[in-house]
C-alpha positions, 0 to 999 in steps of 0.5 A, spaced: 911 290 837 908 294 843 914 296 846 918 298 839 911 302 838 911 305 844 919 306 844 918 309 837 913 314 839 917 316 845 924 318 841 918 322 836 916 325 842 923 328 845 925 329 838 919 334 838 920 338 845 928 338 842 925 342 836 920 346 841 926 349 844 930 351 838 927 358 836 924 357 829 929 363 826 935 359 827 932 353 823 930 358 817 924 360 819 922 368 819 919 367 827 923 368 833 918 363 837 914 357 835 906 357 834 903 351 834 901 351 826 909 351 824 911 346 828 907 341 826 908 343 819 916 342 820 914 335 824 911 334 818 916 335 813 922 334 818 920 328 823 919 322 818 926 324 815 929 323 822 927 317 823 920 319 825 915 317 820 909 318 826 910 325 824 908 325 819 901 327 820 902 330 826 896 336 828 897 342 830 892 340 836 896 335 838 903 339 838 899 343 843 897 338 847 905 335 847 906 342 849 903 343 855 903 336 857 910 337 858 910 344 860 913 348 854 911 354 853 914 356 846 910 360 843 910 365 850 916 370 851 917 371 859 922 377 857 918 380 852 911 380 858 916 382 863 919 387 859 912 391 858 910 389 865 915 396 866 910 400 861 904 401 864 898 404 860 902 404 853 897 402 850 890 405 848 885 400 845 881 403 840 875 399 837 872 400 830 865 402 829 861 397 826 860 399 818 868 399 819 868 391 819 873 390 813 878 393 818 877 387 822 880 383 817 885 388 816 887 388 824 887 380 825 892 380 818 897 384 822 895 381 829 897 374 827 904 377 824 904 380 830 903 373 835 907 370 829 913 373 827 914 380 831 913 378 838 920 376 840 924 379 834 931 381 836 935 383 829 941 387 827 939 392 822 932 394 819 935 390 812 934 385 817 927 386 819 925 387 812 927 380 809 924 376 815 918 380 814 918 379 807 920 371 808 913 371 812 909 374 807 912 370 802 910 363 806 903 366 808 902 367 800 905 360 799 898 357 803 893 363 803 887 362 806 881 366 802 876 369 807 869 368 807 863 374 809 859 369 814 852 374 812 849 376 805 847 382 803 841 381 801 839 379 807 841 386 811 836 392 812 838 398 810 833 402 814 
């Protein structure tokens, strides 16, 4: 059973590298590249009926160590770097003072759809860009993720 077990584990494994080199748009997803996240979640709703039920509980902190113990970087565009590398000081950062802390929440909203959908993203048409959008937005509600204050107000000074 060891040898089957480990034989097992094996296939599960290349059919995730396999998986990681595929781009997630072309597997339904809104994303162009992979974040840990979706593809343990498609491992978990994929791999078991592949053949794979190992998978079936696969977590993100393990999809990430299989990752990088086999060198694949996903989630990083090497042509997308390169091509900012060309554009030096395009960016100014602007920081919120403290009391704008909801714009915190506001920024980290669109910097995740940044990292997740928008970094990477080749499409033929602004049509195209609103659909893949909206799908985001609809798999990001179909699981949403309630933020908590970490402090109370009663707690706070005023003066």
């Amino acid at each position: 059973m060891g040898q089957n077990w480990r034989a097992s584990k094996a296939e599960a494994r290349a059919w995730l590298m396999a998986v990681a080199c595929t781009k997630p748009v072309d597997l339904g997803y809104p994303e162009e590249l992979w974040a840990t996240r979706t593809l343990a979640l498609h491992a978990r709703k994929h791999g078991p009926e592949a053949g794979h039920p190992c998978l079936a509980m696969l977590g993100r902190g393990t999809v990430s160590k299989l990752l990088t113990g086999a060198e694949l970087r996903p989630h990083n565009s090497k042509e997308t770097q390169a091509y900012l590398k060309t554009r030096p000081n395009r960016f100014e950062f602007v920081f919120t003072p403290k009391h704008g802390s909801w714009l915190n929440l506001v920024e980290g909203f669109f910097a995740k759809m940044t990292k997740t959908i928008l970094r990477g993203i080749r499409v033929a048409s602004k049509a195209e860009l609103k659909a893949r959008i909206m799908r985001y937005l609809q798999d990001l509600n179909a699981d949403p993720v309630v933020f908590r204050w970490r402090y109370k107000l009663e707690e706070e000074s005023v003066s």
